[in-house]
LUMRORO-910766 format. One record per atom (N, C-alpha, C): residue in one letter; x negated, y negated, z. Coordinates in steps of 0.05 Angstrom, whole numbers, plus 5000, padded with zeros to 4 digits. Example, Ala and Ser with C-alpha at 12.3 -4.5 7.8 and 13.67 -1.06 7.14 Angstrom:
a473651145156 a475450905156 a473650665156 s474350455142 s472750215143 s474249995157 
//
This chain:
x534348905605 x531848785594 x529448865611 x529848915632 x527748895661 x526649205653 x528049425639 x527549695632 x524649645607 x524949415589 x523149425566 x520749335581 x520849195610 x517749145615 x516749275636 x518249495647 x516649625665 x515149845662 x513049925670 x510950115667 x512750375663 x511750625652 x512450885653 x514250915633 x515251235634 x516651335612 x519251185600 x520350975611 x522350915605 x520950685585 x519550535587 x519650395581 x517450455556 x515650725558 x514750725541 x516350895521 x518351035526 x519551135508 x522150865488 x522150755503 x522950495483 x521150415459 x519750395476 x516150215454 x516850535431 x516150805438 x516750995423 x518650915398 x521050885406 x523550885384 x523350595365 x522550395390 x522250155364 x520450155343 x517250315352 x516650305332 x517150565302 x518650695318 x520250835291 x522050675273 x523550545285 x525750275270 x523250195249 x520550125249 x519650035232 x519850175206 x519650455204 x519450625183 x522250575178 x524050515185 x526050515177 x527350225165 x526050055158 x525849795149 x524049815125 x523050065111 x521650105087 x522650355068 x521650285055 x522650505033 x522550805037 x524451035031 x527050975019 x530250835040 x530150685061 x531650695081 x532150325067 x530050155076 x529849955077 x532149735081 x532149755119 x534549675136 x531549485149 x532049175135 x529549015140 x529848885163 x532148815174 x533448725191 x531248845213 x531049085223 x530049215248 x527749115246 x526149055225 x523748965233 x523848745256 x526148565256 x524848325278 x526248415304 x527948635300 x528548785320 x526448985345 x525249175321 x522549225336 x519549035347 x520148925329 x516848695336 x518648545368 x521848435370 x521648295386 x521548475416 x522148775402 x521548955443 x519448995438 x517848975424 x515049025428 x513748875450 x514748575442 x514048295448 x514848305486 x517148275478 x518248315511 x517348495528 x516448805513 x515848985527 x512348995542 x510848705525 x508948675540 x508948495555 x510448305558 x510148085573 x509348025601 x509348325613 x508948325650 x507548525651 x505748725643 x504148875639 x501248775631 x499448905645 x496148875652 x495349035628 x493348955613 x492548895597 x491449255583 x491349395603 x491049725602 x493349795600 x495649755618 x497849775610 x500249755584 x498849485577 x500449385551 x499149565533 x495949705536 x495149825502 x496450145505 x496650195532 x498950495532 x501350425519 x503050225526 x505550135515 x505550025485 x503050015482 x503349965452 x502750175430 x500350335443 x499850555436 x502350775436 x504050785446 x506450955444 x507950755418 x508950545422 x509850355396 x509050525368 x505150495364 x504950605344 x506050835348 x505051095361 x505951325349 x508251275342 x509751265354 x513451225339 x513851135309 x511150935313 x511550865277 x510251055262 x506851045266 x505851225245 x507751625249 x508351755268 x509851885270 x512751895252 x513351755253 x516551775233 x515051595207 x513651575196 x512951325177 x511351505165 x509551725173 x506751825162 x506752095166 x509552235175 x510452545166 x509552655147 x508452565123 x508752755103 x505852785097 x504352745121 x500752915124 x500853155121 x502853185138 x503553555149 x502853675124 x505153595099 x506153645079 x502753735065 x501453565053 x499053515051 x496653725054 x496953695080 x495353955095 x496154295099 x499354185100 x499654485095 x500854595073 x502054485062 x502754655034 x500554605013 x499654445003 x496654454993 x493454394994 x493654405026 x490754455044 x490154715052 x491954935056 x492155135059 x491255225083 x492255025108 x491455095125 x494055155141 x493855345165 x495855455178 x498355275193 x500355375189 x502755115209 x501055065227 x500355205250 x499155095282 x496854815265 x495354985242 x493154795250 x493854555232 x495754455213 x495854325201 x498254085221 x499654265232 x501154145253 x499253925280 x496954035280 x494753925316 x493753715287 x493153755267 x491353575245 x493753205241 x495553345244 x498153125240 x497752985263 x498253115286 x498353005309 x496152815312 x493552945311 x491352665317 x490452505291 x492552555278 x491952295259 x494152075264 x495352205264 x498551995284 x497251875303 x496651935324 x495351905354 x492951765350 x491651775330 x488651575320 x489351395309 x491751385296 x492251175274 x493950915300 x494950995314 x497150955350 x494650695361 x492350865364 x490250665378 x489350335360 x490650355336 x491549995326 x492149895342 x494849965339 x496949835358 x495949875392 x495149955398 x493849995435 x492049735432 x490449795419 x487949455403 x490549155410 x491349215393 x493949105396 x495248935432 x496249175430 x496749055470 x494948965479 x491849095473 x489549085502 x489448695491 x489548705469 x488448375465 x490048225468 x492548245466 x495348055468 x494648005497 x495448255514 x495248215543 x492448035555 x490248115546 x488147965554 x487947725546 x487147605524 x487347435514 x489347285510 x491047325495 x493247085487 x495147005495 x496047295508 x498947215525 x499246925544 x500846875542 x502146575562 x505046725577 x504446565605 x507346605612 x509646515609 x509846485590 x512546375575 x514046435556 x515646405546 x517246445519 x517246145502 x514746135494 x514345915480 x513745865450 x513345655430 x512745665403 x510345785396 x508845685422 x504945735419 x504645995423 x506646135439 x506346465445 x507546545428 x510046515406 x510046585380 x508346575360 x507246395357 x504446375335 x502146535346 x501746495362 x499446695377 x500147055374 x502947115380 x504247345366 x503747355339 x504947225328 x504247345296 x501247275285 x500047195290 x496947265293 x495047375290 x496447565313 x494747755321 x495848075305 x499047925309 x499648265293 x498748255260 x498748105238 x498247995215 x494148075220 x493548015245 x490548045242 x489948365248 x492148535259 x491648855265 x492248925240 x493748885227 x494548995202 x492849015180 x491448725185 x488348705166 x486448875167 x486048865192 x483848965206 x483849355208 x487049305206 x486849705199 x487249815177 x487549585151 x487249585121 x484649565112 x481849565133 x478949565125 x476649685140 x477549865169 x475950055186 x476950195165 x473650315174 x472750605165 x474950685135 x474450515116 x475350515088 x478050345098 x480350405111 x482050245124 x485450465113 x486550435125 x489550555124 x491350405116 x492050235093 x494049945091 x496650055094 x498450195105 x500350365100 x502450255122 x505050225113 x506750155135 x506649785141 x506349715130 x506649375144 x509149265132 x509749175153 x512149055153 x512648805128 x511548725126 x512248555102 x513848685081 x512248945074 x514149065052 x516549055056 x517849115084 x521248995083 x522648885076 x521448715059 x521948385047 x522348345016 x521848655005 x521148704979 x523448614969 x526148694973 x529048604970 x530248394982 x528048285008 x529548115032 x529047825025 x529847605041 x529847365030 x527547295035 x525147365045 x523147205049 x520947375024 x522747475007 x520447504978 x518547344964 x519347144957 x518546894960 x516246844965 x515046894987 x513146785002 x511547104987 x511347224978 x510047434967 x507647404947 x507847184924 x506147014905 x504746754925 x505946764936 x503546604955 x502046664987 x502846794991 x500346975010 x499947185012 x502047354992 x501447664994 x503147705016 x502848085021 x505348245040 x503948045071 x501248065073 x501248025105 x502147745115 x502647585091 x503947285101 x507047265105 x508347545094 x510847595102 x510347805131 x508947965134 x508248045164 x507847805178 x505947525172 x506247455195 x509647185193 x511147265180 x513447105186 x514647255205 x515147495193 x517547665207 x516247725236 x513447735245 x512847695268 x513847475284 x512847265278 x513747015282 x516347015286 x518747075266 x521347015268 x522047245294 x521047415305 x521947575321 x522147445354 x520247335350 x519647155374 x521146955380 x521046825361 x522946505346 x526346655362 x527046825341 x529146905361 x529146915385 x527947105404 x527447025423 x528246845440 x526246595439 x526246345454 x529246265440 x530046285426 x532846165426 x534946335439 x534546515445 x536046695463 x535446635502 x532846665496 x532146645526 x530746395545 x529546295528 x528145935535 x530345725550 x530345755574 x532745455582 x531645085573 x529145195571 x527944865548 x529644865527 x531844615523 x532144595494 x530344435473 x527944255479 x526144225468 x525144495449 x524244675467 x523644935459 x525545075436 x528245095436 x529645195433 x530145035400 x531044845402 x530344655380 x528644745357 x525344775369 x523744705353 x523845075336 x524845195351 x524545495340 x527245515318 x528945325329 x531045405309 x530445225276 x528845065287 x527644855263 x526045025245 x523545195257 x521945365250 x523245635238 x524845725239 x526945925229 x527645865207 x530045625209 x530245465185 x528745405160 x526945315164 x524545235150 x523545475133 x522645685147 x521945915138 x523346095117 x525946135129 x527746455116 x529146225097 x529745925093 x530345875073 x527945725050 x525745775059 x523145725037 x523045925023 x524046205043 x523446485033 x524246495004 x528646455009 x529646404998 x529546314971 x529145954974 x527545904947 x526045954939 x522945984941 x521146034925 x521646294909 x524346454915 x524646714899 x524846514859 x525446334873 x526346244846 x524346084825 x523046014837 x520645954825 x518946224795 x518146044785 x515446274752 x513946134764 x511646304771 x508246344779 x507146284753 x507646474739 x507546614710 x508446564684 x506946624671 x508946484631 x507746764618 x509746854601 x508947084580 x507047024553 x504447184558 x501347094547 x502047214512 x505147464503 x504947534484 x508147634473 x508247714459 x509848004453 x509648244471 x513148294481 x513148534483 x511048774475 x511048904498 x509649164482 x510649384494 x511849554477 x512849854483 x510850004497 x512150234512 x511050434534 x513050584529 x510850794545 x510751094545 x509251224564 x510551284583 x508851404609 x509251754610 x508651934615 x509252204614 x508852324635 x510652374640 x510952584674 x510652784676 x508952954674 x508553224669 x509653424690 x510353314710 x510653494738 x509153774738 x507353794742 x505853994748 x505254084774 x506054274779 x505554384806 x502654374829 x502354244842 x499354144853 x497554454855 x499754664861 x498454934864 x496855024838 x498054904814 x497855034785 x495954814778 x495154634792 x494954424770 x491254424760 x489554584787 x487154584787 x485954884781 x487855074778 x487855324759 x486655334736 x484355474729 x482855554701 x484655644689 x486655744690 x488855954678 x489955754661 x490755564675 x493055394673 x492355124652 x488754974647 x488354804638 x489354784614 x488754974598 x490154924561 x493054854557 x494555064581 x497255014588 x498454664591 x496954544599 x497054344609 x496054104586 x494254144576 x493354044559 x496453904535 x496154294526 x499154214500 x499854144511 x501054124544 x504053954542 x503553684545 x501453594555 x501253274556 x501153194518 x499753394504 x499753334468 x502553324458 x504653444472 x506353614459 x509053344463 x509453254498 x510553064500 x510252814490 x507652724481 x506652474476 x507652504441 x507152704425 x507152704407 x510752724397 x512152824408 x515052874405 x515852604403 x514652364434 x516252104431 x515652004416 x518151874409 x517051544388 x514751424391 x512951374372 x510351124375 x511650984391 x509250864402 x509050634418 x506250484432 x506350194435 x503650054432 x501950304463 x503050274486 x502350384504 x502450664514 x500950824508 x501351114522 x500251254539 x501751174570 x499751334594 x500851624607 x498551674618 x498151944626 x497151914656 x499852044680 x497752004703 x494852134715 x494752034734 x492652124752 x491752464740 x489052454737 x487152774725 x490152864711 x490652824699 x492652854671 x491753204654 x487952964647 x486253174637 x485353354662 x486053594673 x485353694694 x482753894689 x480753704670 x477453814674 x475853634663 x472353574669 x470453404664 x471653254630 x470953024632 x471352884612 x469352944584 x466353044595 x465353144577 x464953494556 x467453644587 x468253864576 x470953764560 x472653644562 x475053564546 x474253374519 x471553314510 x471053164498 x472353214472 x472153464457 x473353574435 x477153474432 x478153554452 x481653504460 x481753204452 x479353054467 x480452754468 x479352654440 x477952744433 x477652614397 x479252724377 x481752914392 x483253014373 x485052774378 x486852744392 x487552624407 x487352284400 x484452144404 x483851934397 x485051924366 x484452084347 x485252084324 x489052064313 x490552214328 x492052234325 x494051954329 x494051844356 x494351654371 x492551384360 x490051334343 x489951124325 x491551174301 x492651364287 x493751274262 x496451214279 x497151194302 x500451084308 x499150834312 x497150754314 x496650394326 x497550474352 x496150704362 x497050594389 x495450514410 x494950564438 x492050594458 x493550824479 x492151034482 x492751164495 x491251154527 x491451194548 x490451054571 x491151354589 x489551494601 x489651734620 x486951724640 x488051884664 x486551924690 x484952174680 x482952244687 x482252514686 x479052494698 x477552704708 x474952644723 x471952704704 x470352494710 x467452544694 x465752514714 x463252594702 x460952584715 x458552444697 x456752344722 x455352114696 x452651994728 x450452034711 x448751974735 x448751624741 x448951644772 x449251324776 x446051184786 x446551004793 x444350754790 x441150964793 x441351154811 x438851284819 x437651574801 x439651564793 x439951734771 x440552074780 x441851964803 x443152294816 x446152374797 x446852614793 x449352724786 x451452654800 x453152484788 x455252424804 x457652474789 x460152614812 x462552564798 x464752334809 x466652284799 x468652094796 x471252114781 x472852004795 x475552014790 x475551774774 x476751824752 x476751614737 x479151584715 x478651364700 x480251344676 x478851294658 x479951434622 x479351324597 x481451224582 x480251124565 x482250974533 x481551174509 x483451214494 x483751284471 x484951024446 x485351044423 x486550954400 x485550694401 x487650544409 x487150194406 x486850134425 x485050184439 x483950154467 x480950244479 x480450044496 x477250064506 x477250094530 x475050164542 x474450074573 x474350414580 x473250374614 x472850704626 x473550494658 x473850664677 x473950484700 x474650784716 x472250714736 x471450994766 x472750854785 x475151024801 x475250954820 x474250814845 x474550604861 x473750484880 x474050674908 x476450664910 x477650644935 x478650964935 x477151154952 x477251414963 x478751504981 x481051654974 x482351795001 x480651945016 x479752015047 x479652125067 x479852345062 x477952615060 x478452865061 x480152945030 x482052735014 x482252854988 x480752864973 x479252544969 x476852574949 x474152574954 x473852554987 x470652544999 x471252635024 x469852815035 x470052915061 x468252775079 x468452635096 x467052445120 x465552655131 x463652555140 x460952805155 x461753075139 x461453105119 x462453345101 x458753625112 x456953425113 x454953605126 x456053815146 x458353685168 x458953845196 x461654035184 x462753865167 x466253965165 x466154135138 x465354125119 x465354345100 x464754645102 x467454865099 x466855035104 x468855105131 x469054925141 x470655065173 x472355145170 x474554895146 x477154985150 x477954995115 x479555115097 x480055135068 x480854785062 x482054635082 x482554395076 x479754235070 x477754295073 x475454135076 x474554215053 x475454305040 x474054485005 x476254434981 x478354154989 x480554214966 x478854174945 x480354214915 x478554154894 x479053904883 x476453764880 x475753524871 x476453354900 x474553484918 x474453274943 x471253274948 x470453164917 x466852974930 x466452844902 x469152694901 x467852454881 x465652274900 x465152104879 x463351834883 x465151544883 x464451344898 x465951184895 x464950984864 x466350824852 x465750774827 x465350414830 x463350264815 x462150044823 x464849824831 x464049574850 x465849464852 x466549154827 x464149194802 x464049004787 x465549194762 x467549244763 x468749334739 x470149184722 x469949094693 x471848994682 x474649164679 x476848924671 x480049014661 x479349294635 x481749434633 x481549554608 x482349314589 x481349424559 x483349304537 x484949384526 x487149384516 x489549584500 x491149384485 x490749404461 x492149304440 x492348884450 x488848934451 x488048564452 x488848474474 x490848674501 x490448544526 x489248754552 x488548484568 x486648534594 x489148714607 x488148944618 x489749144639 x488349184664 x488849164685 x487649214720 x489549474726 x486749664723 x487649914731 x487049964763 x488850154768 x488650184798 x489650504795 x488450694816 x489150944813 x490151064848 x492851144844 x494551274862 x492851074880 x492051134926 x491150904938 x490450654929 x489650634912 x488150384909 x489650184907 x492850174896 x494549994894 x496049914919 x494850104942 x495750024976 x493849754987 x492349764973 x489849444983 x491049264975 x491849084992 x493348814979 x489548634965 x489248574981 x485548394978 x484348544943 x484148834957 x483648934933 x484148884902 x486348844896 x488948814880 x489348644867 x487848474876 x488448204866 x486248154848 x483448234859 x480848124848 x480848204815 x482348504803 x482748614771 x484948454769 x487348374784 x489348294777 x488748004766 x487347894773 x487047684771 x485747534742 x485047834727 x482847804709 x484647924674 x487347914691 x489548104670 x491748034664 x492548154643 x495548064636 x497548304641 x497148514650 x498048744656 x496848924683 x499149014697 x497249194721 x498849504711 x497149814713 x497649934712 x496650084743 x498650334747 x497450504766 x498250764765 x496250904761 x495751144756 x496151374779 x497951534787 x497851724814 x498452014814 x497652134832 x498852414832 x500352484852 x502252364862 x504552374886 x504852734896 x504552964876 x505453154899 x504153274911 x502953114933 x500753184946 x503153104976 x505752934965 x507652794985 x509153054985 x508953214973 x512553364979 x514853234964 x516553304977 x519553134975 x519652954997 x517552895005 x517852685033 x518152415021 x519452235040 x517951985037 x515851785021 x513451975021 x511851815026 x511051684987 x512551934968 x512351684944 x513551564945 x515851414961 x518351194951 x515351024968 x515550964986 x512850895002 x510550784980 x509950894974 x507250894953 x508750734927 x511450734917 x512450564907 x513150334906 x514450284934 x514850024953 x512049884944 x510049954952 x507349814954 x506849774927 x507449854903 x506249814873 x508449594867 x510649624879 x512349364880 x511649084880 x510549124901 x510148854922 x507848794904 x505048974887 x502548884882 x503748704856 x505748744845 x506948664820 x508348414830 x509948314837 x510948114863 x508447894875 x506147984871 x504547854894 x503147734868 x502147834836 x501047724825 x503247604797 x504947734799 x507747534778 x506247714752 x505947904746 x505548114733 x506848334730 x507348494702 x509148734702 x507148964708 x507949074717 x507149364728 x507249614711 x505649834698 x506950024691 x505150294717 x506950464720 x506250654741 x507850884729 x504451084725 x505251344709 x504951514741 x506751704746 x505751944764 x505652274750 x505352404760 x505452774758 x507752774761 x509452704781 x511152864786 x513652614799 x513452294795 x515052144804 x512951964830 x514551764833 x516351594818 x515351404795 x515351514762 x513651354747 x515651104742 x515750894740 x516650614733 x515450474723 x516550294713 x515950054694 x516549764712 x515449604722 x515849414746 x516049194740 x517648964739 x517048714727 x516148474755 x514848234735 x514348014759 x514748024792 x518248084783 x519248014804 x518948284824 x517648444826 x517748704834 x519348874839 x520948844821 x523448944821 x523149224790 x523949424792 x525049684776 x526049604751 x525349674724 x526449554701 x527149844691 x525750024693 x526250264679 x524550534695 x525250814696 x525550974716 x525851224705 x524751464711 x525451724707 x525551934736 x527552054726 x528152214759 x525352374764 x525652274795 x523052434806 x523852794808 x520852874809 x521153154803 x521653334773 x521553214761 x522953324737 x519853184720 x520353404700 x519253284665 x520353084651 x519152884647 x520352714637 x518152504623 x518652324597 x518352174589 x519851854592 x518151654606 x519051364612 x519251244588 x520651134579 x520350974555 x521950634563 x520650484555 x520750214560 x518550004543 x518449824565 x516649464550 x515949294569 x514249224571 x512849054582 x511948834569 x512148584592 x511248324578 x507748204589 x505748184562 x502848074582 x502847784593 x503247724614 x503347574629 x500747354635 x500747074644 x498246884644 x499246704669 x497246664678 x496746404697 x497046574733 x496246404751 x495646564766 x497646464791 x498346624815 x500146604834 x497746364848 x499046344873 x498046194898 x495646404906 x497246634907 x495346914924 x493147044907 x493647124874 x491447144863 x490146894859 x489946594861 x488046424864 x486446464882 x488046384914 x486146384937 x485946714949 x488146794947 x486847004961 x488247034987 x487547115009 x487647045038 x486846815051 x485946655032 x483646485045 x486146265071 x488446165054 x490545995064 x491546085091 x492046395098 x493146495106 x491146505130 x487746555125 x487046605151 x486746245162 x486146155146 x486345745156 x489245765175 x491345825161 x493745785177 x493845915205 x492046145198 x492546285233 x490846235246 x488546055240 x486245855260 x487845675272 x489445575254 x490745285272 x492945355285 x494245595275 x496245705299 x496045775320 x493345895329 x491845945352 x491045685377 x491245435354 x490045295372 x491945145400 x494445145398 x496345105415 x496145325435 x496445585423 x496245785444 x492845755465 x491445625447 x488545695461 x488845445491 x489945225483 x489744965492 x492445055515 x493845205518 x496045315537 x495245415543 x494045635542 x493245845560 x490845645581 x489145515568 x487545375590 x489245135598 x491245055606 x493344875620 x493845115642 x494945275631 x496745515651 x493945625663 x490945695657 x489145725679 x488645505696 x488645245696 x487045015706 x489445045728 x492944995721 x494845055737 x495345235761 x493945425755 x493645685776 x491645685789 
//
């Protein structure tokens, strides 16, 4: 044990591997167990370390995580950024290594602030806290990274449950908590102490338990059939002049082969050109798809001057047939769809020029779509990573859809990842999910965030399935966070009122 708290390579190469265990407690692996495995050497591994010290030892923690968790940048950058192994390789590195300094934030404030010398209940709540408050807090710098939090572990695990009522970070801050909790029942010679943690355990992983069993939710209608279309298109081919008509028939060609059906989506830029150059396609289109009674629903990009009346473009979505609404993306990837100081960085490197990287972001007062008389909360590829986000359309709908273009991942990871999370958004508001991609993983998601129907990733394929429109609202789309941050004010306050006992003491 004396190895996890001493300064230098040993001990930071521990902090290293635990926080890889985290990636490995999420999708496609999801061995949830490690999570309270890593959080509890994290825990231990700061406990005797100065406050510079602990954010080195934590700062190695992250890399291990975002490093084994956030591999598939490389992917990204170098097979369709077109930038060289060396340099796509140093690009990985300091985004790993930037993304590391959370978690350093992390140590510097545990160690300064909160820590107590003890293995106590108040230094467990004060733990999960703070980690539940890094997690937030690096889900909203500088646009924010929501990627990797431990809650998602839970998607299958017993503390699902608690998912419709505080969302993923109120299962981050259990499994924090329970890491600790262990702990003191391992190492605390107080059985007072020992007691109250095994009480607190209790309490928790079997609330988890039940509330799985609980309806949030009541079905607002009839079934309605779906139809999602996978086009798998090669990300190299996909922004090719050559290639657009190509692409076109086959999104006409698949849609039209399947059986009618009330719902027919098309993922992310589906249409791969301006919405008012495709205008002709889509009123063929609209036509075809109203005599089936249907609503046809696709990603594709327009331009349209905003409030000032400058030229703007946007990633967006339209409706076709029995369906209304338009809705511009919010929430912008980093260098995919807007280049940051693009004044200094455009031009240096071919990654800084991909195509269709200077949308606009799209207002934050958007209504639901409509499709066949119900409210839909669209969300496109990122955007369904914002838990906060997520909720505000969800909340306003009987259906959540999400729209993505996954092979920007490779064969990596990182869509089961990006799946996991469309999971949990479905889970958190007691809503069915439909999620079209390019190239996988498109699914059909119910309430419980659980997989109803599936087509193999990588391949061409047509999803066919049903969905139910859903009414009434969770704990989490009511309040929100609001419960969650009240709960971690008054969890603080034991730790605040100990730590000044243990100064007055000394």
């Amino acid at each position: 044990m004396h190895w996890l708290t001493r300064t230098g390579w040993i001990g930071n190469g521990i902090a290293l591997i635990a926080g890889a265990l985290i990636t490995l407690t999420l999708a496609p692996f999801n061995i949830w167990p490690l999570a309270l495995i890593a959080c509890m050497t994290l825990y231990i591994g700061l406990s005797e370390l100065s406050a510079r010290h602990a954010a080195i030892r934590s700062w190695w923690f992250g890399l291990g995580l975002f490093a084994s968790g956030t591999s598939w940048v490389y992917v990204s950058i170098h097979d369709y950024g077109a930038a060289s192994a060396p340099l796509a390789f140093f690009l990985t590195v300091l985004f790993v290594a930037g993304l590391a300094f959370f978690l350093a934030l992390f140590g510097w404030l545990w160690a300064r602030f909160f820590r107590q010398n003890n293995h106590s209940t108040s230094n467990a709540l004060a733990f999960a806290v703070l980690w539940v408050a890094i997690e937030a807090f690096r889900g909203w710098f500088l646009t924010g990274f929501p990627w990797l939090y431990i809650g998602y572990s839970q998607l299958h695990g017993p503390l699902a449950g608690f998912a419709p009522i505080g969302g993923v970070w109120l299962i981050s801050f259990i499994l924090a908590l329970s890491s600790v909790l262990l702990l003191i029942l391992l190492k605390n010679q107080q059985w007072q102490s020992r007691l109250t943690a095994a009480l607190l355990l209790s309490i928790l992983w079997v609330s988890g338990f039940a509330l799985q069993s609980l309806e949030w939710t009541q079905p607002s209608g009839d079934p309605l059939s779906v139809t999602a279309i996978q086009g798998n298109i090669e990300q190299n081919l996909k922004w090719d002049p050559t290639q657009i008509e190509a692409q076109l028939l086959l999104y006409q060609s698949l849609t039209l082969n399947a059986a009618p059906s009330d719902l027919i989506i098309w993922p992310e830029t589906a249409v791969p050109i301006l919405k008012d150059q495709a205008q002709g396609y889509l009123n063929s289109m609209d036509r075809i798809i109203g005599r089936q009674d249907s609503a046809l629903i696709t990603g594709l990009p327009l331009r349209q001057n905003d409030d000032n009346g400058n030229l703007r473009y946007y990633n967006a979505i339209t409706t076709l047939g029995e369906s209304q609404g338009e809705y511009l993306k919010q929430k912008l990837v980093p260098f995919g769809e807007y280049v940051p100081l693009q004044d200094l960085l455009r031009g240096l490197i071919a990654f800084f020029d991909l195509p269709m990287s200077d949308f606009a972001r799209g207002s934050n007062q958007q209504p639901p779509l409509n499709a066949k008389g119900y409210k839909i909360a669209p969300y496109i590829c990122y955007e369904v990573v914002y838990p906060e986000f997520a909720t505000k359309l969800a909340a306003q709908s009987d259906i959540l859809l999400t729209i993505s273009n996954d092979t920007w991942f490779g064969t990596s990871i990182g869509p089961m990842q990006h799946l996991q999370m469309a999971q949990m958004r479905a889970l958190e508001a007691g809503r069915w999910m439909i999620r079209a991609t390019n190239n996988g993983v498109s699914a059909l998601i119910d309430p419980q965030g659980q997989i109803s129907a599936t087509v193999p990733q990588f391949q061409q394929a047509v999803l066919r399935g049903s969905v139910v429109p859903m009414q009434g609202l969770t704990p989490y789309l009511r309040w929100q966070s609001w419960p969650l941050i009240l709960l971690c004010a008054l969890c603080l306050i034991p730790a605040v009122l100990q730590r000044k006992l243990q100064r007055k003491g000394s």
